[in-house]
RODO-2510 file (C-alpha; in nm, 4 decimals, decimal comma):
residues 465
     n   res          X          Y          Z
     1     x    -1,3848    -0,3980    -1,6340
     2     x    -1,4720    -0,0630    -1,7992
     3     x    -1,8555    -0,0625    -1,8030
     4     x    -1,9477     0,0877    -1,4833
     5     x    -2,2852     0,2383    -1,4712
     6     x    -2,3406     0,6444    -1,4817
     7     x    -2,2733     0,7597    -1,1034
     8     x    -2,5784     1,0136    -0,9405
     9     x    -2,2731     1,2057    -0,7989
    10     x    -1,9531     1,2249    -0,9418
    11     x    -1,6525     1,3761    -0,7413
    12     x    -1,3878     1,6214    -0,8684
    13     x    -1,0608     1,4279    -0,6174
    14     x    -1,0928     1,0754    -0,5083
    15     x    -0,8398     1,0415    -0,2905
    16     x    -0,6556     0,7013    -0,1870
    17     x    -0,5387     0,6790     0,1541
    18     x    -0,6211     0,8640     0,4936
    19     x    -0,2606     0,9383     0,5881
    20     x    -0,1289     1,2534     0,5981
    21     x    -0,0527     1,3269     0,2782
    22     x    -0,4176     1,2159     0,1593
    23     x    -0,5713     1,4145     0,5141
    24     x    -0,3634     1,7450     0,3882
    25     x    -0,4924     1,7214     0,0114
    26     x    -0,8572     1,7022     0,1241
    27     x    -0,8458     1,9462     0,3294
    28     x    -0,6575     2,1882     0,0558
    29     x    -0,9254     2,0774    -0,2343
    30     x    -1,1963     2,0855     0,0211
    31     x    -1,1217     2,4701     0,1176
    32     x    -1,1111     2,5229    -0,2739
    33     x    -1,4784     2,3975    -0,2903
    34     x    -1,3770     2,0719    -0,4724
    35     x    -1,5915     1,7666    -0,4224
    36     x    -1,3605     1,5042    -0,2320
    37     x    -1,4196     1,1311    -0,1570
    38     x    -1,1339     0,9828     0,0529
    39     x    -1,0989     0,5780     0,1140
    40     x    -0,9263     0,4299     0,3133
    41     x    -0,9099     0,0446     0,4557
    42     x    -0,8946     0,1606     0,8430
    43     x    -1,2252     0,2669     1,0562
    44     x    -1,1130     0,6330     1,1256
    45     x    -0,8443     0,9280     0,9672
    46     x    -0,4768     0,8719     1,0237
    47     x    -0,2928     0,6390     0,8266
    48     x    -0,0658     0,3917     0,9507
    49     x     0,1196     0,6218     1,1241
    50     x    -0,1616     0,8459     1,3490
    51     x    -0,3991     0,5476     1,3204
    52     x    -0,6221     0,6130     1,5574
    53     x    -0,4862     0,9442     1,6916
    54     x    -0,8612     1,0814     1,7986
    55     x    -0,9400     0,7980     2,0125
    56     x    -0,6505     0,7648     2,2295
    57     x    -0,6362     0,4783     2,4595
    58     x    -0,5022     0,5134     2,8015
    59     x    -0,1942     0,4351     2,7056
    60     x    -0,1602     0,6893     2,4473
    61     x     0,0611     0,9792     2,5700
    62     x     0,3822     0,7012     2,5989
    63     x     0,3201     0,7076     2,1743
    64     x     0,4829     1,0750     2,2011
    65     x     0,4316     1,4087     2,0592
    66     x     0,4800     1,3659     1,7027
    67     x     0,1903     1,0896     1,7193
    68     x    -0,0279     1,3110     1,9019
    69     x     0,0460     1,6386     1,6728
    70     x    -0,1661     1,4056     1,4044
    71     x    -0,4499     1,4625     1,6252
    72     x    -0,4729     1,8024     1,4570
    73     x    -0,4390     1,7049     1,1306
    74     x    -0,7226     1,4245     1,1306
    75     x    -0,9523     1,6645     1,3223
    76     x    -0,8657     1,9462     1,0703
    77     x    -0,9931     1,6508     0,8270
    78     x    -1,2927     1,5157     0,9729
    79     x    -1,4004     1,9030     0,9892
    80     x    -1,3196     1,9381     0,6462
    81     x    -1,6502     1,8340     0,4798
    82     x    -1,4360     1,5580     0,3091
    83     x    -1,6128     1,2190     0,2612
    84     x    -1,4434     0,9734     0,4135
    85     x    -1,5111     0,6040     0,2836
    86     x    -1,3488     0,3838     0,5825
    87     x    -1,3121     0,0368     0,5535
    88     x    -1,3160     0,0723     0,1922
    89     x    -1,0006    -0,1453    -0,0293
    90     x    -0,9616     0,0403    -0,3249
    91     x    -0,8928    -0,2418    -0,6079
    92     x    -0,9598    -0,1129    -0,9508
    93     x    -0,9098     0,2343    -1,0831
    94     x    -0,9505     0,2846    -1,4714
    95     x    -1,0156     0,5748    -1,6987
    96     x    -1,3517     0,6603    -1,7485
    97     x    -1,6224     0,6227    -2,0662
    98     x    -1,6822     1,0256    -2,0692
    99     x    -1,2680     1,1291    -1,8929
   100     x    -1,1776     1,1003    -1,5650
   101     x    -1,1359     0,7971    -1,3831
   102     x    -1,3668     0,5000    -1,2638
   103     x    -1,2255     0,3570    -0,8598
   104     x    -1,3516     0,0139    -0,7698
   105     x    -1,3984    -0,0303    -0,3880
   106     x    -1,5317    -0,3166    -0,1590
   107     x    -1,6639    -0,1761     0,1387
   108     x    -1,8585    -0,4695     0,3496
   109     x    -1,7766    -0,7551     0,1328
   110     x    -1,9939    -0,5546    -0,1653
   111     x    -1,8440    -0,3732    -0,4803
   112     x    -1,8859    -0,0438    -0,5188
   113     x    -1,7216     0,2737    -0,7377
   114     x    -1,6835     0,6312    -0,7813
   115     x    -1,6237     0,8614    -1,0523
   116     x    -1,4185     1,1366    -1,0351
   117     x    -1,2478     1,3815    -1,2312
   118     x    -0,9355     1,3110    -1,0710
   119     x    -0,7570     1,0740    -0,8704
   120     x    -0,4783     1,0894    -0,5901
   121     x    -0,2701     0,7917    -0,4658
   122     x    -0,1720     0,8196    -0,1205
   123     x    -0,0947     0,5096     0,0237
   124     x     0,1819     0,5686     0,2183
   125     x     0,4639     0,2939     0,2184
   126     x     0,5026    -0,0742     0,4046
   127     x     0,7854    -0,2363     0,5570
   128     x     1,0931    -0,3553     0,3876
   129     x     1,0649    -0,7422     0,4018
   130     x     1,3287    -0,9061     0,6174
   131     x     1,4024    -1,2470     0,4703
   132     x     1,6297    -1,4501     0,7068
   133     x     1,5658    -1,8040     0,8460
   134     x     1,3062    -1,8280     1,0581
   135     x     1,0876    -1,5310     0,9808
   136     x     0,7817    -1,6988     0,9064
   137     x     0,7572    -1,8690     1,2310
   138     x     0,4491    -1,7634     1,5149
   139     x     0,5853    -1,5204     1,7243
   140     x     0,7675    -1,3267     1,4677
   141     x     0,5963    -0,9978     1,2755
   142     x     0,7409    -0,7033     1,2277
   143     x     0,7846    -0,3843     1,4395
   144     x     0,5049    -0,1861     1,2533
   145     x     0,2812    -0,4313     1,2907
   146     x     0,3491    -0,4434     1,6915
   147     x     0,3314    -0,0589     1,6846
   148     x    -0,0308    -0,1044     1,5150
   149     x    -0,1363    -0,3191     1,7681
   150     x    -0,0270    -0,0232     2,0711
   151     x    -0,2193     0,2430     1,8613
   152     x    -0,4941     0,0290     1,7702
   153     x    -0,5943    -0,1209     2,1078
   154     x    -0,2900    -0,0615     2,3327
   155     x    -0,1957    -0,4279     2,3440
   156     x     0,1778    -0,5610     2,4104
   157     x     0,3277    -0,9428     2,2723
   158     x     0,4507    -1,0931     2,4796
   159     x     0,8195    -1,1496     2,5814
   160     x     1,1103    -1,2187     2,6026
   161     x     1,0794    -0,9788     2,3882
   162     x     1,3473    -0,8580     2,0986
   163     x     1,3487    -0,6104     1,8094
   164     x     1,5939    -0,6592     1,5377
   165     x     1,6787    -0,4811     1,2240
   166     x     1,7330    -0,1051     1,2041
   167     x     1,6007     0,2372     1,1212
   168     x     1,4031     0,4795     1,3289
   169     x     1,1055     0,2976     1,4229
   170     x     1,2900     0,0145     1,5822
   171     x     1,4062     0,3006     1,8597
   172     x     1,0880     0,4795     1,8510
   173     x     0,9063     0,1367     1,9449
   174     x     1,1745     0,0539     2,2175
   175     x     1,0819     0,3616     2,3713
   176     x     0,7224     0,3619     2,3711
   177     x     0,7671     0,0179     2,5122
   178     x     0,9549     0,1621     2,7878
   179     x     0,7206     0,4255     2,8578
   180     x     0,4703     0,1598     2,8784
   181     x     0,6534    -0,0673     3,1070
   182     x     0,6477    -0,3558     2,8373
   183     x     1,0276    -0,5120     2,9307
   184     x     1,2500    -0,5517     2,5742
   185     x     1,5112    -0,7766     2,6145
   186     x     1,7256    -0,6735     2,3144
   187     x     1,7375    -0,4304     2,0287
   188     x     1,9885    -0,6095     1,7765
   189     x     2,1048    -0,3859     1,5377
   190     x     2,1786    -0,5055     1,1857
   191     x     2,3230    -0,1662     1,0447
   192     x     2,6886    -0,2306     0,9350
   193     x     2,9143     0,0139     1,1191
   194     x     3,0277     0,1518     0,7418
   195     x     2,7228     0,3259     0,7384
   196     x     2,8687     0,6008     0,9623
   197     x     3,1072     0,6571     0,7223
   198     x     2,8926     0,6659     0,3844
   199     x     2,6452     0,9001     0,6041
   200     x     2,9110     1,1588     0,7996
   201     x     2,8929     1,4139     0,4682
   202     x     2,5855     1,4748     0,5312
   203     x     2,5682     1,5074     0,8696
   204     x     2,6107     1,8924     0,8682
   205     x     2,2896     1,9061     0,6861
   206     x     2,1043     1,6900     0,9814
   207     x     2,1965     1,8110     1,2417
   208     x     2,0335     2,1560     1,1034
   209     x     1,6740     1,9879     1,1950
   210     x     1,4479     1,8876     1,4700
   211     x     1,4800     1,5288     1,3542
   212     x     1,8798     1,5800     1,4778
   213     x     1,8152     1,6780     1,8249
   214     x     1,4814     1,4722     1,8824
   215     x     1,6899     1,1467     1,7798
   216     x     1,9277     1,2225     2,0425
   217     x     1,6904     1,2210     2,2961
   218     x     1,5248     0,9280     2,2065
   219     x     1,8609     0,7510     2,1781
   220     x     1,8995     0,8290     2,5218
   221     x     1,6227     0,7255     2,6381
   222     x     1,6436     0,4080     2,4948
   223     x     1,9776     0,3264     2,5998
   224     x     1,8560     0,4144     2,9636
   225     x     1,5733     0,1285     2,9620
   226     x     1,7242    -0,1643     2,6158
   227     x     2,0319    -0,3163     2,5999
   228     x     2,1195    -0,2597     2,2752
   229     x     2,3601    -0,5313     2,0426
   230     x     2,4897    -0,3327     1,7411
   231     x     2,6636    -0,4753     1,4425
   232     x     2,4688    -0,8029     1,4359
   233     x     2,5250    -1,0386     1,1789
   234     x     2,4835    -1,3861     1,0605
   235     x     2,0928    -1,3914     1,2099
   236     x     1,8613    -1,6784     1,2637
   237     x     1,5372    -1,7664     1,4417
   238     x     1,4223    -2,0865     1,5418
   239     x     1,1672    -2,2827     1,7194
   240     x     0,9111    -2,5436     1,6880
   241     x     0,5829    -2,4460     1,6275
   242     x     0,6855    -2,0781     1,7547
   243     x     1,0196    -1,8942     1,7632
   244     x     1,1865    -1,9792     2,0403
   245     x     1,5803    -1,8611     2,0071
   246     x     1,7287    -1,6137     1,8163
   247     x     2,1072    -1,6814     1,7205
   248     x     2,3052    -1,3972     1,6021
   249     x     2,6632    -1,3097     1,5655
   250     x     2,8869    -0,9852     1,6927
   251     x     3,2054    -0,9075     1,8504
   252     x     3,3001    -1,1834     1,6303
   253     x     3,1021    -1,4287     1,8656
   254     x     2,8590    -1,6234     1,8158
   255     x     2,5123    -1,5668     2,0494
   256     x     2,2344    -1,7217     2,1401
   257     x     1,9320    -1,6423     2,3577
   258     x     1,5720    -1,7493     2,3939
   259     x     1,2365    -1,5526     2,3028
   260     x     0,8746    -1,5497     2,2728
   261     x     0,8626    -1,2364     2,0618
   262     x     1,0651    -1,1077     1,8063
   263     x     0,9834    -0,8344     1,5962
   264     x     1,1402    -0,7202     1,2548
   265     x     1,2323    -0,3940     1,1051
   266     x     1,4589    -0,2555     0,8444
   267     x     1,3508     0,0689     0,6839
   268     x     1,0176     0,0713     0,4852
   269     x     0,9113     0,1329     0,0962
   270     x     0,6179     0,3116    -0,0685
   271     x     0,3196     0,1117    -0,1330
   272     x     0,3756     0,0653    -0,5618
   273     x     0,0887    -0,1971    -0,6585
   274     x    -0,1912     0,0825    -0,7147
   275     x     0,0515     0,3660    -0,8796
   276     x     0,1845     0,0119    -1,0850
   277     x    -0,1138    -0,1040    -1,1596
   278     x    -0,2075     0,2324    -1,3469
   279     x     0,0387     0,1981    -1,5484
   280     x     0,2517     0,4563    -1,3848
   281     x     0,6481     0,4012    -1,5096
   282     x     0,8130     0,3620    -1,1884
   283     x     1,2208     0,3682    -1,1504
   284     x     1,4754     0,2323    -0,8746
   285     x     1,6321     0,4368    -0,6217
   286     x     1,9546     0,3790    -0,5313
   287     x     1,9998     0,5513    -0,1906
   288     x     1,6494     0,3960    -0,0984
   289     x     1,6764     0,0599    -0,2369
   290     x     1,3353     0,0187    -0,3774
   291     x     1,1134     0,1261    -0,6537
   292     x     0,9294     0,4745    -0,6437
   293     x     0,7536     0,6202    -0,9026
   294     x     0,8280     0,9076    -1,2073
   295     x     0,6786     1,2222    -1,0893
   296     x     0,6057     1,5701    -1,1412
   297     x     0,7215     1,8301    -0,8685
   298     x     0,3971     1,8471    -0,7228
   299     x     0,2569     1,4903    -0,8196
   300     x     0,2096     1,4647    -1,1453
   301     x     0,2034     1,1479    -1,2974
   302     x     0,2215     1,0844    -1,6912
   303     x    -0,1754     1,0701    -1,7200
   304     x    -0,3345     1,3747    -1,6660
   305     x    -0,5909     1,3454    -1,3822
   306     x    -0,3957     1,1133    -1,1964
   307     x    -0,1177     1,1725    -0,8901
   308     x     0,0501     1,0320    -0,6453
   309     x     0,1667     1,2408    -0,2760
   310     x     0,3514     1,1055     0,0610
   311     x     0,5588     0,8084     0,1235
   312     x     0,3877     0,6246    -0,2200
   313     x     0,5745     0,8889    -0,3934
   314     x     0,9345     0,7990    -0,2171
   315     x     0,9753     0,8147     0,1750
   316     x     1,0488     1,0826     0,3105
   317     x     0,8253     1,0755     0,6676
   318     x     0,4953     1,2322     0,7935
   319     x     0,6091     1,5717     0,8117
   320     x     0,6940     1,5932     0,3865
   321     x     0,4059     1,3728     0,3294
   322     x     0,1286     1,6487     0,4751
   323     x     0,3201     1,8941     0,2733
   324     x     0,3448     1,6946    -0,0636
   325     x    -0,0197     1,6272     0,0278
   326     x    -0,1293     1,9769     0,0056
   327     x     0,1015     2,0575    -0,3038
   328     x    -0,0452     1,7947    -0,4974
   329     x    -0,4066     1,9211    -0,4344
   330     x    -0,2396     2,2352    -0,5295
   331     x    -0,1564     2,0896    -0,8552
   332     x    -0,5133     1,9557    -0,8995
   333     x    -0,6808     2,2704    -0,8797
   334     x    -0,4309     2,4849    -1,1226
   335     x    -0,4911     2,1911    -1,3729
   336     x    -0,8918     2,2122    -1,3283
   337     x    -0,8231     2,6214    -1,4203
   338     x    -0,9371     2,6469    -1,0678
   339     x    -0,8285     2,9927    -0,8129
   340     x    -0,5542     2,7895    -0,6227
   341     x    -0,3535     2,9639    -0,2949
   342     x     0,0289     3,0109    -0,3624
   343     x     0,2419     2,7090    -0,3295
   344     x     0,5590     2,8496    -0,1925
   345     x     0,5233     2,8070     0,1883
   346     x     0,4818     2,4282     0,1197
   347     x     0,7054     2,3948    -0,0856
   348     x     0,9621     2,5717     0,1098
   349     x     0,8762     2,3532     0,4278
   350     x     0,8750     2,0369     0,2228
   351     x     1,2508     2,1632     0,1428
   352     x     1,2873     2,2271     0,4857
   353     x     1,1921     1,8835     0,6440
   354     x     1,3880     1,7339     0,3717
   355     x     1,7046     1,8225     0,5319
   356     x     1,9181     1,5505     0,6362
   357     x     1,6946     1,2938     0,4844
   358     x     2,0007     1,1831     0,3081
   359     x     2,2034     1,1197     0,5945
   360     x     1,9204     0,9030     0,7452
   361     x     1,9223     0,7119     0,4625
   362     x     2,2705     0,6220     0,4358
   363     x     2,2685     0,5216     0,8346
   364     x     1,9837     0,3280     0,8264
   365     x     2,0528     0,1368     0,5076
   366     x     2,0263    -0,2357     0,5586
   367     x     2,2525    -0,4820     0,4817
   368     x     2,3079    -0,6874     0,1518
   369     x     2,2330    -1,0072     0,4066
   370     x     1,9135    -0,8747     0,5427
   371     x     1,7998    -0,7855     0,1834
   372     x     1,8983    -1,1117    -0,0102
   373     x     1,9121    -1,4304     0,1793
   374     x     2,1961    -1,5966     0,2076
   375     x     2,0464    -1,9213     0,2846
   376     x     1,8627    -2,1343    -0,0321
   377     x     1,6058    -2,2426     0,2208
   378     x     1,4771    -1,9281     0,3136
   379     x     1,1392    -1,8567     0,2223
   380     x     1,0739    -1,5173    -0,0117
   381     x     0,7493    -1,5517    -0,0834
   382     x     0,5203    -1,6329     0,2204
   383     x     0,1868    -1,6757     0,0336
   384     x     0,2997    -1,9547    -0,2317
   385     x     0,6141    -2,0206    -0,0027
   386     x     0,9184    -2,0247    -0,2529
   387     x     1,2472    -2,0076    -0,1201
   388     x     1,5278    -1,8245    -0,2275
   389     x     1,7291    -2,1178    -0,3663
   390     x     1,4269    -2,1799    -0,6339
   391     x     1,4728    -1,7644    -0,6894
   392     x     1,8628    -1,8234    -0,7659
   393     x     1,8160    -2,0992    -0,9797
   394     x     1,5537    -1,9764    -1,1874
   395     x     1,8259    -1,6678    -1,2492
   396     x     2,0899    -1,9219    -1,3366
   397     x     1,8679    -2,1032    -1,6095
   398     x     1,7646    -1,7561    -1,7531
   399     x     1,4780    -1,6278    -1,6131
   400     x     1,5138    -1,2618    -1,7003
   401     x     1,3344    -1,1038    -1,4011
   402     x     1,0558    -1,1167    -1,1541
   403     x     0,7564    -1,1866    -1,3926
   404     x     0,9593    -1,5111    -1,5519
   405     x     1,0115    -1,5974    -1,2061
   406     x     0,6394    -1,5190    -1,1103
   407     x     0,5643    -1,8064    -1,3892
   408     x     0,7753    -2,0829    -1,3228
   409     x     0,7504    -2,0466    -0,9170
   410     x     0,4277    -1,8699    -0,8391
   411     x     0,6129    -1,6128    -0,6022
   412     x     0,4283    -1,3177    -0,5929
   413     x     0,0773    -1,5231    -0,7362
   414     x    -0,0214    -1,4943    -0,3398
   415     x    -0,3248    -1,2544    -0,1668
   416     x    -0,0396    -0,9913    -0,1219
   417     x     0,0073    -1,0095    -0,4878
   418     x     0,4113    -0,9192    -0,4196
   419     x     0,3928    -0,6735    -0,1817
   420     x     0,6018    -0,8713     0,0896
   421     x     0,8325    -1,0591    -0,1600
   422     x     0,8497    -0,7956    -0,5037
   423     x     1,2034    -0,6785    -0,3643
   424     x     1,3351    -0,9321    -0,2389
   425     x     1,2911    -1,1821    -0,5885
   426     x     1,3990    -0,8694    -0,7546
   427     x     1,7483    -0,8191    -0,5284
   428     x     1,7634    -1,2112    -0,5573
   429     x     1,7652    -1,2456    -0,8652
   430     x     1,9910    -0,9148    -0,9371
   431     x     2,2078    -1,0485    -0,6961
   432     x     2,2759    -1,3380    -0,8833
   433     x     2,3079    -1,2326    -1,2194
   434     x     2,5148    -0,9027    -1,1865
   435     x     2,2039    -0,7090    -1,3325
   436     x     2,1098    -0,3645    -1,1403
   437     x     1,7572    -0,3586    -0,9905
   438     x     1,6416    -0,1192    -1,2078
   439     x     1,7409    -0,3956    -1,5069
   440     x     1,5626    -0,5924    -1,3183
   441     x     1,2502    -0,4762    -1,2728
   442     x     1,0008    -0,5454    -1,0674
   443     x     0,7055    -0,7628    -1,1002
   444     x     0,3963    -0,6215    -1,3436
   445     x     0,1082    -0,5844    -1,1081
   446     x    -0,2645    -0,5798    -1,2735
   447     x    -0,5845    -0,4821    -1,1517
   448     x    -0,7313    -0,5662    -0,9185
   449     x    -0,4682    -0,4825    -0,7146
   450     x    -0,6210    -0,6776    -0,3805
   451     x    -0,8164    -1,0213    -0,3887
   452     x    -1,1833    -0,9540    -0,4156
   453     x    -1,4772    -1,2053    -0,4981
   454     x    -1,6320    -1,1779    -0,8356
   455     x    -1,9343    -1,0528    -0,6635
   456     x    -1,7959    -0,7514    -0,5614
   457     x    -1,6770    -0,7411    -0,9237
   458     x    -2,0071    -0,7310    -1,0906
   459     x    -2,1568    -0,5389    -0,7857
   460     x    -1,9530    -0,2299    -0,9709
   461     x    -2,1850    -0,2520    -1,2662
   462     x    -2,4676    -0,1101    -1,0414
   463     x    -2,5414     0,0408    -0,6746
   464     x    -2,3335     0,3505    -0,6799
   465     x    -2,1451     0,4626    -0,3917
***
């Protein structure tokens, strides 16, 4: 749709996402005098990962120091003289009639849009899915999602309680849990023990930052309060009408044990439908294992006006997003011609808290298993539930990719429009045909990017934000 109506106040940065890389850019283009809109789906600054740092719950303190170091970011923020747009789901962003860009939001059920000269993406990343059998079942979500629900409104699942998968959150969680009092009756850990060896050359390199030495602790403290199952294979969850046993295997036996709650986690992947949906060419990373997009230094995407900062960009944690945040509103105002503060000191401490990503990456890489089910009855895609055997078959027959597949099955034609099963039909279908991911590809997303009603649609072509 690209006849919006002429907007009483257009903004110079539109900004996509409240995180930290989209709190650290406002704040840099607000201190340069820019005009800056921010929206962002939640009620208040953060992101997912300070959401709601500056209304702590009584609970809060067990979330630890990094969580509560956001407080200073989001108040630097809300101080800013930013507009913030909360609640808003961005949807549509197209060029606009006279330059610059035209952003559809719903805020309230009703359509809305801003124009702006320019336009950042920062919407942070998601979590990896984790397609085994059984992970559709009541009971089972994944670790973020549990994490969300402690920040949010300081509420626990129930247990038995397990987390399963790996990566740093899955430890962070177990020890906020424990801080909290909330009993976890297992961490299984999925990483294959190889990954020590792939990730030892770069250890030098981590143990050169505070990520090093605060792991250590927290490893500690978790082993003092979980039991902890590593090199877990072979996974399954059952139950009826819930999950209600999770069956595993390690130590070359097989286990068994029952649960209320189980919650998954296996790395996590920048949000790509918006940056997609632009038309931004996006390529596969290998160390990764997902899809991240082709950018500048600083943020630059291929269309002037448009850029994309933080974990949307390729993860690489809070601490790089803030920085690639302020860089990229850095960028902005050199390519307005406007007076813009020397970019060296965040640079050099992006550089800096880069250090050792690569061996996290490398010990935290999941498994081909947790990645591609094994099983033909798994389901892939939750919304339009297709299993994976439909996924291989379609390969067999021909199907060149994820958009052939899209066609014949419908995976991906659900609300979350592939977010929770883009990888996993891509490594499928890979999988099966001896293609590379990036040969692959991954599935074409259009806008809009989110479900909307058509009245929010033609809502755009009046009442200005």
């Amino acid at each position: 749709m690209s006849d919006f109506a002429p907007q009483d106040h257009p903004q110079d940065l539109l900004i996509v996402g409240c995180g930290p890389a989209g709190m650290a850019a406002a704040i840099a283009a607000r201190k340069a005098g820019l005009a800056v809109t921010v929206a962002d789906e939640s009620s208040a600054p953060g992101g997912q990962i300070y959401r709601s740092v500056l209304k702590p719950f009584p609970g809060s303190p067990a979330l630890g120091s990094d969580y509560r170091l956001g407080a200073a970011l989001a108040q630097r923020f809300s101080d800013s003289g930013a507009v913030l747009r909360p609640g808003a789901t961005v949807f549509l962003i197209e060029p606009g009639p006279e330059g610059g860009f035209e952003t559809g939001l719903m805020i309230g059920g009703r359509g809305r849009r801003v124009r702006s000269r320019c336009v950042l993406i920062a919407t942070g990343a998601h979590e990896r899915p984790f397609p085994i059998p059984g992970w559709t079942l009541p009971g089972v979500m994944t670790a973020g999602a549990a994490q969300t629900m402690v920040k949010a409104s300081g509420v626990v699942p129930e247990g038995p309680l397990h987390l399963v998968g790996t990566g740093p959150l899955l430890y962070l969680l177990a020890a906020q849990y424990a801080r909290l009092g909330v009993p976890v009756a297992a961490l299984l850990d999925t990483a294959p023990r190889q990954n020590w060896l792939a990730a030892l050359p770069h250890l030098p390199a981590f143990l050169g930052t505070s990520y090093a030495w605060k792991g250590i602790g927290l490893l500690r403290e978790v082993l003092a309060s979980t039991r902890i199952v590593r090199g877990v294979e072979d996974l399954c969850l059952e139950g009826e009408g819930r999950v209600e046993e999770i069956h595993y295997r390690a130590g070359g036996r097989r286990h068994g044990m029952p649960t209320r709650t189980v919650l998954l986690h296996q790395g996590v992947v920048p949000q790509v439908n918006l940056a997609m949906a632009c038309g931004i060419p996006h390529h596969w990373n290998p160390d990764q294992l997902a899809f991240e997009p082709d950018l500048g230094p600083d943020g630059q995407t291929h269309q002037p006006g448009l850029y994309v900062a933080g974990d949307s960009g390729g993860i690489a944690g809070a601490q790089v997003a803030e920085h690639r945040g302020t860089l990229a509103a850095l960028a902005i105002l050199r390519d307005m011609n406007r007076d813009a503060p020397d970019a060296t000191a965040p640079r050099a401490a992006a550089r800096k808290a880069l250090r050792g990503r690569r061996f996290l990456d490398a010990l935290d890489r999941p498994p081909d298993w947790c990645r591609v089910p094994t099983a033909d009855e798994t389901i892939v895609c939750r919304c339009e539930e297709v299993r994976a055997g439909e996924i291989r078959a379609l390969a067999r027959q021909g199907a060149q990719g994820p958009n052939q597949a899209k066609f014949f099955s419908r995976a991906g034609m659900g609300p979350c429009q592939g977010r929770l099963c883009g990888l996993t039909v891509c490594e499928t279908m890979a999988a099966e045909t001896g293609r590379d991911p990036e040969a692959i590809g991954y599935m074409r997303v259009r806008m809009p990017v989110k479900p909307v009603p058509l009245a929010a649609m033609a809502d755009l072509a009046r009442d200005p934000v």
